[in-house]
C-alpha positions as CSV (number, residue, x, y, z in Angstrom):
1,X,110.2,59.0,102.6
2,X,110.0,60.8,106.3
3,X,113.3,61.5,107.5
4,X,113.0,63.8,110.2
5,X,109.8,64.3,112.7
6,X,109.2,67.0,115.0
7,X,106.5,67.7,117.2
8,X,105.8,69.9,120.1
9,X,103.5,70.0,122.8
10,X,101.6,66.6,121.9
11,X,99.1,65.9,125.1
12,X,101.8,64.2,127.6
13,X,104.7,64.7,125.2
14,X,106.7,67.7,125.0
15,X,108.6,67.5,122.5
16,X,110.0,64.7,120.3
17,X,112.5,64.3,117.6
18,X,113.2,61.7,115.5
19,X,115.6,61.1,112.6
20,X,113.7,58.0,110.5
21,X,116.1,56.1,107.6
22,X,113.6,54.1,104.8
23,X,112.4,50.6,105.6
24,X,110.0,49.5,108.6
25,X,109.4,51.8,111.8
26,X,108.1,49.9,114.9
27,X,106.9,51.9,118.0
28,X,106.6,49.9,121.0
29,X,105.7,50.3,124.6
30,X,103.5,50.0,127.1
31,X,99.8,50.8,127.5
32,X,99.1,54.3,127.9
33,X,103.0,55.5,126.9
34,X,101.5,57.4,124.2
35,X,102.2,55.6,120.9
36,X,98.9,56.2,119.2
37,X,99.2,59.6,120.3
38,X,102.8,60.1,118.9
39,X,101.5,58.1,115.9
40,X,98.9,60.3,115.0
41,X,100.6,63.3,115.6
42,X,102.8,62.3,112.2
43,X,99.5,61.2,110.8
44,X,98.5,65.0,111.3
45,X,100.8,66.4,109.1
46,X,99.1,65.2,105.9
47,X,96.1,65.9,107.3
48,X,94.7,62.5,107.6
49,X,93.9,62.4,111.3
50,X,93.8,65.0,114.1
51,X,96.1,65.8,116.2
52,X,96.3,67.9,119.9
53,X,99.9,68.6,119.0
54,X,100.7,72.4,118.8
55,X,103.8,71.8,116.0
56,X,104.3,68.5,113.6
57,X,106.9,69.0,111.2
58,X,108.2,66.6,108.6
59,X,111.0,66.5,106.3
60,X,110.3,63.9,103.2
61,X,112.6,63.5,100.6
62,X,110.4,62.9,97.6
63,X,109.5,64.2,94.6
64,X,106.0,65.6,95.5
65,X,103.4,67.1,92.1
66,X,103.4,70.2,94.7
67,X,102.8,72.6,91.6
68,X,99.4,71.0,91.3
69,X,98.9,73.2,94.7
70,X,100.6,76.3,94.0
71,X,103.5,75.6,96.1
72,X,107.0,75.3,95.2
73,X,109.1,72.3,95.6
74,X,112.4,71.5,96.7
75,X,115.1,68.7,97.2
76,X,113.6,68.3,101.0
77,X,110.0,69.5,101.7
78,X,108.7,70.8,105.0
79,X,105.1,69.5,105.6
80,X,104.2,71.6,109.3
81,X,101.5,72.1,111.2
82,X,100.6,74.8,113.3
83,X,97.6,74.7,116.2
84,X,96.5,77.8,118.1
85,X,93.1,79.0,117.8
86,X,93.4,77.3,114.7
87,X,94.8,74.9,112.6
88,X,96.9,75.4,110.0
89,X,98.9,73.4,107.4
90,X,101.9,74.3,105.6
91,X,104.2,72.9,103.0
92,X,107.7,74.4,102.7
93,X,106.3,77.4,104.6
94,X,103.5,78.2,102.7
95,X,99.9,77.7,103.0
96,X,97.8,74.9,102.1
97,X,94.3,74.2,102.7
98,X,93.1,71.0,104.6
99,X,91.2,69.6,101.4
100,X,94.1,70.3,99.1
101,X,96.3,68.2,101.8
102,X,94.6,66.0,101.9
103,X,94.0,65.3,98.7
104,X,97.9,65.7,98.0
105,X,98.6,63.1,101.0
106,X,96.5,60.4,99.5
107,X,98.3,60.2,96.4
108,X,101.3,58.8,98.2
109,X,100.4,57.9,101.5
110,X,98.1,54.8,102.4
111,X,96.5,55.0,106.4
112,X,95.2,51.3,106.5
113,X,93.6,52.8,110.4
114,X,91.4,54.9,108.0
115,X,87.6,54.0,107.1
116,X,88.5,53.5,103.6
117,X,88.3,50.8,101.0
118,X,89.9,52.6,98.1
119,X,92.2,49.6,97.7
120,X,89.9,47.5,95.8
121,X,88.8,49.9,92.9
122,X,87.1,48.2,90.0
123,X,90.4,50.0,88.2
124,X,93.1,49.1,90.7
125,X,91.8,44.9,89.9
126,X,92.0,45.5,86.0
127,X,95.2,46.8,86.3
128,X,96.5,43.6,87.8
129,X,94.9,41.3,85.4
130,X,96.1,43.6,82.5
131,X,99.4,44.0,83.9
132,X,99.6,40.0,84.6
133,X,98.3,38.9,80.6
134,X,101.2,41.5,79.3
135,X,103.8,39.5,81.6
136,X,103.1,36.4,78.6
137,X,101.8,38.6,76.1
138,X,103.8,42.0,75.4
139,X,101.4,42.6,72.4
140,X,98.5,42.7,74.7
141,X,99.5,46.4,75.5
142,X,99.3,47.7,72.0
143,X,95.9,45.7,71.9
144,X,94.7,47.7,75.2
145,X,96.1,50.8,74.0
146,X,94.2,50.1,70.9
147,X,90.9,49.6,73.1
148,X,91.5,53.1,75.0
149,X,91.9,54.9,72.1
150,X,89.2,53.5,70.1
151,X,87.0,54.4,73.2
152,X,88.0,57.5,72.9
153,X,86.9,58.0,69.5
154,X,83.9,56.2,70.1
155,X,83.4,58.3,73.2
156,X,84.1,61.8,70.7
157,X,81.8,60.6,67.8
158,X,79.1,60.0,70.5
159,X,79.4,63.7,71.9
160,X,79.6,65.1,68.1
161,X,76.5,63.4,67.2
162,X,74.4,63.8,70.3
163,X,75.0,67.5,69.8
164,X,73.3,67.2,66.3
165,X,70.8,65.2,67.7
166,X,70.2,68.0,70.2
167,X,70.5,71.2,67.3
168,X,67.8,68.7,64.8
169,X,65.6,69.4,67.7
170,X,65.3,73.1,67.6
171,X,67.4,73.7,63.8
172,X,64.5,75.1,62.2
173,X,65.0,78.2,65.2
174,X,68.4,77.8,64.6
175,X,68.7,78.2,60.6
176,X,65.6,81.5,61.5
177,X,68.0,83.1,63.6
178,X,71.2,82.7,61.4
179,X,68.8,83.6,58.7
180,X,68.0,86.9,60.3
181,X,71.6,88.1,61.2
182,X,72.5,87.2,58.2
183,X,70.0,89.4,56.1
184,X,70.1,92.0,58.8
185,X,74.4,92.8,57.8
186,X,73.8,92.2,54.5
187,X,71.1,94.3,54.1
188,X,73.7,97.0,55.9
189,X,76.5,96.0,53.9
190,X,79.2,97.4,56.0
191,X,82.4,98.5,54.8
192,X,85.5,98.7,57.2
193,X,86.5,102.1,57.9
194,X,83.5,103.3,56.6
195,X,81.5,104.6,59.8
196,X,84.8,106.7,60.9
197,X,84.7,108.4,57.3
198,X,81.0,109.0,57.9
199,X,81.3,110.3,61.2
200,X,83.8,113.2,60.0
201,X,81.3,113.9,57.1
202,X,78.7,114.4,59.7
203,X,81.3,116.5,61.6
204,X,81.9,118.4,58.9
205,X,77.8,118.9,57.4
206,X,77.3,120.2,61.3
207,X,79.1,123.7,60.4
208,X,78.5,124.1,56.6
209,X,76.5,127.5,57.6
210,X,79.0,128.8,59.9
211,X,81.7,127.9,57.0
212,X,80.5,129.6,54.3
213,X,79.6,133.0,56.4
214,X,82.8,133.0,57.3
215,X,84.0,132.4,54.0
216,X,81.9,134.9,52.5
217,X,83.4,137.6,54.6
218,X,86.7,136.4,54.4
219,X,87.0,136.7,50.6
220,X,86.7,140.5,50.9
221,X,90.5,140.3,50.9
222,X,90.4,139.6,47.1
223,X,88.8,142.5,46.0
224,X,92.1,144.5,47.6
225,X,94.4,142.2,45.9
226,X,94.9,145.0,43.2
227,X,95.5,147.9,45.4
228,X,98.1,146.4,47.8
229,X,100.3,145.2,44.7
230,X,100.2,149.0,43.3
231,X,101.5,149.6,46.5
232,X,104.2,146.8,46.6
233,X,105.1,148.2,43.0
234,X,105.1,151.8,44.0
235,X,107.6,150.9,47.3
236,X,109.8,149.0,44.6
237,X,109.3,145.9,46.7
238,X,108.3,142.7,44.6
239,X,104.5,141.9,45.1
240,X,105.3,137.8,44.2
241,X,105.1,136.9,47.9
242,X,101.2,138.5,48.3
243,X,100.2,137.1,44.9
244,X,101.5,132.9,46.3
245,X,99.8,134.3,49.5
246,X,96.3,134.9,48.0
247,X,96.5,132.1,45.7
248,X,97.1,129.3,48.3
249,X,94.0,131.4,50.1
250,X,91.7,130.8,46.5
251,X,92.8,127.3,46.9
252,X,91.5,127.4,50.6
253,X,88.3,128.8,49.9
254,X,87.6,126.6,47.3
255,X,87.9,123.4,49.0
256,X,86.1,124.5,51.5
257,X,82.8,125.6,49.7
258,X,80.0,122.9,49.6
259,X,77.7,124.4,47.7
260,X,78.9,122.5,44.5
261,X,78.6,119.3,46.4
262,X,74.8,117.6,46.8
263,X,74.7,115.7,50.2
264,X,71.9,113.4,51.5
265,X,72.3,114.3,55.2
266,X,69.6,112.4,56.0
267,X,71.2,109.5,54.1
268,X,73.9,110.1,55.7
269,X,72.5,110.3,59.0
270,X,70.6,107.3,58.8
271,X,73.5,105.2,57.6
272,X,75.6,106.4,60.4
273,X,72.4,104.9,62.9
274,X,72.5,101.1,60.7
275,X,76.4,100.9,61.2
276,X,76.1,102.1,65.0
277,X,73.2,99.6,65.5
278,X,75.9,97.4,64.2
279,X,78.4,98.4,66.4
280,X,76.4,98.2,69.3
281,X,75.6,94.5,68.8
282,X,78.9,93.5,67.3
283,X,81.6,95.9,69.1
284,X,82.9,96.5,65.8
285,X,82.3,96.6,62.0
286,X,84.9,94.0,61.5
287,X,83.3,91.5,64.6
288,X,79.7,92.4,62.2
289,X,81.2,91.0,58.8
290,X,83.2,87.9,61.3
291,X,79.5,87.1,62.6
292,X,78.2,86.9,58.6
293,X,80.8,84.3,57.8
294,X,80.4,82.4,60.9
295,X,76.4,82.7,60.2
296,X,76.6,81.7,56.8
297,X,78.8,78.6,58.2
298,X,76.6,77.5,60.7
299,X,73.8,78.1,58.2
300,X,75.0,75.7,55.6
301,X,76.0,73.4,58.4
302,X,72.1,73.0,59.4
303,X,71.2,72.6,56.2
304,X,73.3,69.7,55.7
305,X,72.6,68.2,59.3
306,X,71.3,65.6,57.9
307,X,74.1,63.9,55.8
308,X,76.4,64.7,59.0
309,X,74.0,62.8,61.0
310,X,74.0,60.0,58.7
311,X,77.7,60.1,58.6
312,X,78.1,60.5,62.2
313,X,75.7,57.0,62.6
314,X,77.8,55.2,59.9
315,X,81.2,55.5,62.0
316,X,79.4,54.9,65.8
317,X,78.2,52.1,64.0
318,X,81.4,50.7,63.0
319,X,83.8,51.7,66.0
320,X,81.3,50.4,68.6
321,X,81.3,47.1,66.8
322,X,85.0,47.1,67.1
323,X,84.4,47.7,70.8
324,X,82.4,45.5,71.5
325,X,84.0,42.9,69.6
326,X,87.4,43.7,71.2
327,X,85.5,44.0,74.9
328,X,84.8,40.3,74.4
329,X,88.6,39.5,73.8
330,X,89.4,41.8,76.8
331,X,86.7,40.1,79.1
332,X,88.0,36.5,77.8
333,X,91.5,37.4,78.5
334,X,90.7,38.8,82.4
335,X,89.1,35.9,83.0
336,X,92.3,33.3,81.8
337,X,94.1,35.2,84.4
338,X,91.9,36.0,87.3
339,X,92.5,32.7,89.2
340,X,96.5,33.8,88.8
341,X,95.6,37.2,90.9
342,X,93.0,35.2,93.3
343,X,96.0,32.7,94.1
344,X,98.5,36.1,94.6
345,X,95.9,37.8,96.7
346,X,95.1,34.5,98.9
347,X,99.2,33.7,99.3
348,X,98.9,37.1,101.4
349,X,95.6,36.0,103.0
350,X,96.8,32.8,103.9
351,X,100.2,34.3,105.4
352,X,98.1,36.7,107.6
353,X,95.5,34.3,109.0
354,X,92.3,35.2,106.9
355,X,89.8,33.2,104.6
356,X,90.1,33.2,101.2
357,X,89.2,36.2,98.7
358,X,87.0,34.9,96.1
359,X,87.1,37.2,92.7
360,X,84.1,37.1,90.4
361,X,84.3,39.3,87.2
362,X,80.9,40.6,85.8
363,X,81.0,41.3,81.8
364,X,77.9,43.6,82.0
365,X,79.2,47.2,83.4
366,X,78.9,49.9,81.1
367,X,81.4,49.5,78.4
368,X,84.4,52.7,79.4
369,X,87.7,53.0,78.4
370,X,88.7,49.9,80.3
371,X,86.4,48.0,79.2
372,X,82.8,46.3,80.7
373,X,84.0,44.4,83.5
374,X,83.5,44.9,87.1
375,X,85.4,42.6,89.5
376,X,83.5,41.6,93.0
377,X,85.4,40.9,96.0
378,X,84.2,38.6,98.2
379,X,85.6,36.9,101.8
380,X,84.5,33.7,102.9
381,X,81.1,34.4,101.0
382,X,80.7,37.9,103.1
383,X,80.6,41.5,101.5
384,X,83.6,43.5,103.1
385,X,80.8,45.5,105.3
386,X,80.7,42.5,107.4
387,X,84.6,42.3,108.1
388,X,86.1,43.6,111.6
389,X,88.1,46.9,111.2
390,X,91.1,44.2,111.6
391,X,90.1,41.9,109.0
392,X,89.5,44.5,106.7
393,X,93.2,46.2,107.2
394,X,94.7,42.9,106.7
395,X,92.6,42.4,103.5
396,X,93.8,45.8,102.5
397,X,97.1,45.2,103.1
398,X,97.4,41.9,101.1
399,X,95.7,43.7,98.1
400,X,98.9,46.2,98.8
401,X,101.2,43.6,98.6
402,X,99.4,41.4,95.9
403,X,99.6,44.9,93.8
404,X,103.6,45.6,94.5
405,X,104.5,41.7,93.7
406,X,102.4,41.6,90.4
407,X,103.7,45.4,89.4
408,X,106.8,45.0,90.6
409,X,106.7,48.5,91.9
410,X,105.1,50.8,94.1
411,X,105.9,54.0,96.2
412,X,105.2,56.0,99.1
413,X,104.3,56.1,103.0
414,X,102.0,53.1,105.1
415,X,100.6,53.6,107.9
416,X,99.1,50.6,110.0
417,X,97.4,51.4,113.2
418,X,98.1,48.5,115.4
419,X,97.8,45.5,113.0
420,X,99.3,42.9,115.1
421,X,96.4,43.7,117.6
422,X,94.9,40.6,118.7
423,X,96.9,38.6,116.9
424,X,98.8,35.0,117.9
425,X,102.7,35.1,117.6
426,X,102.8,33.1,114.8
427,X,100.1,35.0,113.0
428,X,102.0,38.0,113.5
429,X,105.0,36.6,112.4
430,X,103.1,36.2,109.1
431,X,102.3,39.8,108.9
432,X,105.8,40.5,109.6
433,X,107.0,38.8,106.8
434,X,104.8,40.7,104.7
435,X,105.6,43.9,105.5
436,X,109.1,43.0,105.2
437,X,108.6,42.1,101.9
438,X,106.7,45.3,100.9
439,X,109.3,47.6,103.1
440,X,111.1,47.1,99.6
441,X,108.6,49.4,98.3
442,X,107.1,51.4,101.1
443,X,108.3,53.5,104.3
444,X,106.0,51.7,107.1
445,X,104.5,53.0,110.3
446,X,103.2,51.1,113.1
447,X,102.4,50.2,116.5
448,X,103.0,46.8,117.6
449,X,102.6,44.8,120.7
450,X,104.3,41.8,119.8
451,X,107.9,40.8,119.5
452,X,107.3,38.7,115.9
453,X,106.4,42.1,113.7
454,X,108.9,44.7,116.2
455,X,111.4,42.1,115.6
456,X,111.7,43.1,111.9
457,X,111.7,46.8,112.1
458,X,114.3,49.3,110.7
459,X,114.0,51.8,112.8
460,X,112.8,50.4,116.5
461,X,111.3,53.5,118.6
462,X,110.5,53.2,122.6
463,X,107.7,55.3,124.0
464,X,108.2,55.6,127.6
465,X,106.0,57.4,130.2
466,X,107.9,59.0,133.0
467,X,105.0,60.4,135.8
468,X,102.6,62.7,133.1
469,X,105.6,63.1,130.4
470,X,106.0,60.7,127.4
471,X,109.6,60.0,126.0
472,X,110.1,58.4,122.3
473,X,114.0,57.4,121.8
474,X,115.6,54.8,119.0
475,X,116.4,51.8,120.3
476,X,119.6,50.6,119.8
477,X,120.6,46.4,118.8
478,X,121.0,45.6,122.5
479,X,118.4,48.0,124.1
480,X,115.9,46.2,121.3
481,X,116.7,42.7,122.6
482,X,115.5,43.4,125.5
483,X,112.4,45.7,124.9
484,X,111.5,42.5,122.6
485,X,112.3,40.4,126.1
486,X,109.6,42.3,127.9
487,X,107.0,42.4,125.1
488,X,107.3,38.5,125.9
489,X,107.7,37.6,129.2
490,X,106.3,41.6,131.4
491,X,108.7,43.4,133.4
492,X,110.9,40.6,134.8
493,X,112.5,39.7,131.3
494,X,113.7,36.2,131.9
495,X,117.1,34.3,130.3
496,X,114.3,32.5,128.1
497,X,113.1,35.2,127.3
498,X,116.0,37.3,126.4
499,X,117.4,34.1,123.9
500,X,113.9,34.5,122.3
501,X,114.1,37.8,121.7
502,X,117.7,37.3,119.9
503,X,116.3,34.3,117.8
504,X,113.8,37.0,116.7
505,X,116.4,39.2,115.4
């Protein structure tokens, strides 16, 4: 719900503020005051008109999926806009893109000016009718969850079978390539760790000649162990420590001479190239033997494609009879109640001066999760492209109501761009009383220029014009007596009038 509005700088307005509680808001005025423009300027906030206003803030106190969008929500949010060479949209002070607004907007507000006939989805019909056989039936539900999730199955063996269906067409490729991997690592045989120990092996074979030169002359040293321990003996010091000392050296030099060792080094090297070949393709040795077992998975799958297939068929088989069978029931069931919605939907028609709604359902959609019905709409015989802008907001707006009687619920923010216009008295008495009845549910907008549909507002704004600046204030019990005088009788409100205008309220 709006609570607050400001806007700046809005063609002949200013600035205006207003402070909005829930129910019905009326603006009223005369011609050219500027309450289309004012009306708009709110509009331009969600981004679902435009706007010459240089500021449009709103403060709404709902509960907004603003995470969806990236944007943090809080107990009041801030929708703004801001024009200078641009325009730009904000929520709570960050950015938001126009699409996204939009978008966002939509789910909760309804702009019955707009060129839209979103109302009257195939799914927004079925709803009703579902909704309407689980007011006598509460089992129904568990039956149309049953339907939905059926579907779905139906809908996931589908998708798992037309994938085998497309792999039969090219599995001979498909088993040759698994095939070759497969052979390809085996024929490697890799080993874990093994292409590290290989590569230090290599490391080491690189300086064998180098090693055992310097080995060679290095073990000079030995043939003086002799002498320098008749020297330690002849000093009377203890020759232990040289003796350890050359030993460990022995030790050394052992280890360290390959010529007692045979190596393949071009075995060696050439295992080295297989596992970096590996490597290369896999990243790893350990991705290389993860690829075999998947290969050898997939192969096996391929091979026994067929029985899958078979498989696959045997359940489609049975779940889409179940479907269908159950589609029947669902069809069957619609159509017991779709005289009950027709007679909702034409209660509303009736009370707002229009032709009846005729409702045809059509069992021969493509069966989805709802089912295989499509219901038509039809007025007086005519497709809704041949209704007036006016006929078709009415329309819309007794499929709003139809939709919060049946549901007992709905939520959000309706706009109505003049939907009195035209209108008798008492036909827009009749309007009045419904969007009384659905100010239950929604915050509503509009302009009026009769005293029936003003008569029932909440919240009763005046625009005024004074020279080339436009004025909004509330209108307070008395003051809207007599602004509901002069939408009556003109300027000079008369007694008759005045009584009128306090019948109204």
């Amino acid at each position: 719900m709006i609570s607050k509005v400001f806007i700046k700088e809005n063609l002949g307005f200013k600035e205006a503020k207003l402070e909005i509680s829930k129910g019905l808001t009326v603006f009223t005025g005369l011609s050219g005051a500027g309450k289309s423009i004012l009306f708009k300027g709110i509009l331009s906030a969600f981004a679902l008109s435009e706007s010459e206003a240089k500021v449009v803030e709103l403060e709404l106190d709902d509960e907004l999926n603003l995470e969806d969008y990236g944007i943090e929500g809080e107990e009041e949010n801030i929708f703004k806009l801001l024009k200078e060479k641009n325009t730009k949209y904000f929520i709570n002070n960050q950015n938001i893109a126009k699409k996204s607004l939009q978008n966002l907007s939509k789910g909760f507000v309804k702009y019955l000016g707009a060129k839209e006939n979103n109302e009257f989805s195939n799914e927004k019909f079925l709803k009703l009718l579902d909704t309407l056989e689980m007011q006598n039936n509460p089992k129904f539900k568990e039956f149309l969850d049953g339907f939905k999730k059926d579907f779905e199955s139906y809908t996931q063996i589908s998708s798992e079978l037309n994938q085998i269906l497309e792999e039969e067409k090219r599995v001979e490729e498909l088993k040759e390539i698994a095939k070759m991997q497969i052979e390809k690592i085996e024929s490697i045989n890799p080993k874990v760790g093994e292409y590290e120990e290989l590569l230090e092996l290599k490391k080491k074979l690189s300086k064998k000649d180098k090693l055992q030169e310097a080995w060679e002359k290095a073990s000079v040293i030995f043939e003086f162990e002799k002498a320098v321990i008749d020297a330690l003996n002849l000093s009377d010091k203890d020759p232990t420590f040289f003796s350890e000392c050359l030993n460990e050296l022995r030790l050394i030099a052992e280890n360290e001479k390959m010529e007692d060792f045979e190596f393949d080094i071009e075995g060696v090297l050439d295992r080295i190239e297989d596992l970096s070949y590996l490597i290369k393709r896999y990243e790893s040795i350990e991705n290389a033997l993860q690829t075999l077992k998947q290969r050898k998975k997939e192969l096996g799958h391929y091979e026994n494609l067929s029985f899958e297939k078979k498989e696959l068929e045997k359940k489609i088989e049975n779940i889409k009879c179940t479907i269908d069978q159950n589609a029947i029931v669902l069809s069957q069931t619609r159509r017991n109640n779709l005289e009950k919605l027709q007679n909702c939907l034409n209660s509303y028609l009736k009370n707002l001066y229009m032709e009846d709604a005729i409702l045809s359902l059509d069992e021969n959609k493509a069966i989805s999760s709802t089912g295989k019905d499509e219901i038509i709409l039809n007025i007086n015989f005519s497709n809704l492209k041949n209704l007036s802008s006016g006929e078709l907001n009415r329309l819309r707006l007794a499929f709003v109501a139809t939709e919060c009687k049946i549901l007992n619920q709905g939520k959000g923010i309706l706009f109505l761009d003049e939907i009195d216009a035209n209108l008798s008295g008492k036909e827009a008495m009749s309007i009045a009383k419904v969007l009384d009845e659905l100010s239950n549910f929604y915050q509503i907008f509009t302009i009026s220029h009769l005293p029936q549909l003003s008569s029932k507002a909440h919240n009763h704004f005046l625009v005024e014009k004074n020279g080339d600046e436009s004025f909004v204030r509330k209108l307070s019990q008395e003051e809207r007596i007599k602004e509901l005088a002069r939408m009556v009788s003109g300027e000079k409100i008369s007694d008759e009038a005045l009584e009128f205008a306090k019948t109204l309220i």
